[in-house]
N, C-alpha and C positions, 0 to 999 in steps of 0.2 A: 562587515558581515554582508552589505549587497553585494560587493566588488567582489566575496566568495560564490555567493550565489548564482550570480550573472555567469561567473566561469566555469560555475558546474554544467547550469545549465544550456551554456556554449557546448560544452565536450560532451553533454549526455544525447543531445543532439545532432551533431555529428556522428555517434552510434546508432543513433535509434532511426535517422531520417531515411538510411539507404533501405534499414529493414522495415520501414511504415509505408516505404512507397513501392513495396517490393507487390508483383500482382500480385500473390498469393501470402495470407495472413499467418504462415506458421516462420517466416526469420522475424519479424515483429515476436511474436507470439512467444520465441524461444529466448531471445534477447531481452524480456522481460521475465523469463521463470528466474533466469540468473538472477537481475537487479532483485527480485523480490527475495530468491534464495539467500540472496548478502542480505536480504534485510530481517529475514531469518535470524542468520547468525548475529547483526549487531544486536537485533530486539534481548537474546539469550546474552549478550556482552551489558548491555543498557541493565538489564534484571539479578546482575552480579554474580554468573554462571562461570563455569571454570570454561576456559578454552576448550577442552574439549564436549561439553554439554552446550557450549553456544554452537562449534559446528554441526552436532548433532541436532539440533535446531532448526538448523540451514540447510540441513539434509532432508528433515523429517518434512518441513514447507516443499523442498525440492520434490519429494516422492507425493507430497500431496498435490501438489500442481499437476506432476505430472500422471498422476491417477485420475485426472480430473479432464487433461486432456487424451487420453487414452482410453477414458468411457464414453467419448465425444460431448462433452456437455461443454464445449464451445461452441456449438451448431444448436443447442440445445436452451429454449426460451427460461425451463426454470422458474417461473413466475411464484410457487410457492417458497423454496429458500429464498428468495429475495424480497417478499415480505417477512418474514422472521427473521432473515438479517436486517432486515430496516429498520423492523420495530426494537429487536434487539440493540442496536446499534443507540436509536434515540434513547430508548429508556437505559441502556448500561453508561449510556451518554452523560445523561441527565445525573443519574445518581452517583458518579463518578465527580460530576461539577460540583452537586451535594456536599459528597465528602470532603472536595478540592486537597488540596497537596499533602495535606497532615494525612488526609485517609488513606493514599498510596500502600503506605507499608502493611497497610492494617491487610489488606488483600491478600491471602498466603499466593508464592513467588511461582506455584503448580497451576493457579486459576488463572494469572498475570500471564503464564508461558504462554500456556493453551488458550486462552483470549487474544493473546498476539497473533499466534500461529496463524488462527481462524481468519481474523480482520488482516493476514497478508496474503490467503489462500483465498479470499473474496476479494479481496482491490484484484489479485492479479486473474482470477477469472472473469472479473468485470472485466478489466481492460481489455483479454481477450476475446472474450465474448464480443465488446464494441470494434474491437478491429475488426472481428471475422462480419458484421453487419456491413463495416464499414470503414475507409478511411476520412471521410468528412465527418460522420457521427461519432466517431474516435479523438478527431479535432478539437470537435465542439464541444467534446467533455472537457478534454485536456486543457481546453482556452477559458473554460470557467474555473475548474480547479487553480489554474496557473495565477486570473486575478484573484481569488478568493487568496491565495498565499500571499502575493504580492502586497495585496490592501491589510492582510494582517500585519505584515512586517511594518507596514507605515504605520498602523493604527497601533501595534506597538510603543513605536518608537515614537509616536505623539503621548502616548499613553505616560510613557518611561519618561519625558520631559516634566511632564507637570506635576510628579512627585517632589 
């Protein structure tokens, strides 16, 4: 499983670097609407959607992304949706750990879509948003999220040991 991850994130890398360092934030910018529009379509594959309502999915993200960079709200601070998504985020969070795995299904499969949707159309306006600030404050997000993964996989797989 790391020897997958290490390679993904070799080759996603080699995509995203020529367009992260590129002067201007919109080849970043667009080479992430795709990653997130695929991630569209798996969230609608992961929720047991037929092919064709997962690409619809991947679409509907797509046209939200890009509704979102087309109103300019990449230049745009936004400081209210981003506490409501915050607070959102911890409390759907929280009551979601509540539930933990048994409560998934309990969730009808329309709140799950559209909860995904949302939480892929805000990572990927965060991320844009932080390139268009910047490419070192785009870094320094990226190199925390990146240990934060990393120390979970170990912390896992110490975890997974001592059962």
């Amino acid at each position: 499983m790391l020897k997958q991850r290490v390679i993904t994130a070799l080759v996603l890398l080699a995509i995203l670097l020529p367009a992260l360092f590129y002067p201007a934030p919109q080849p970043f910018v667009a080479v992430v609407l795709v990653l997130i529009a695929a991630g569209g379509w798996e969230w609608g594959r992961l929720n047991g959607c037929s092919g064709v309502a997962s690409w619809a999915l991947g679409a509907a993200c797509l046209a939200l992304c890009s509704a979102s960079w087309a109103l300019g709200w990449l230049a745009q601070p936004l400081p209210v949706l981003w506490a409501v998504s915050g607070a959102t985020w911890v409390l759907g969070g929280a009551w979601l750990l509540r539930a933990g795995v048994a409560g998934w299904p309990g969730i009808p499969r329309p709140v799950r879509l559209v909860g995904g949707l949302l939480a892929l159309w805000l990572a990927w306006l965060a991320v844009a948003q932080a390139r268009v600030v910047g490419i070192n404050f785009l870094l320094s997000l990226l190199l925390l999220v990146w240990v934060a993964d990393i120390f979970a996989y170990f912390a896992g797989r110490a975890f997974g040991r001592r059962k």
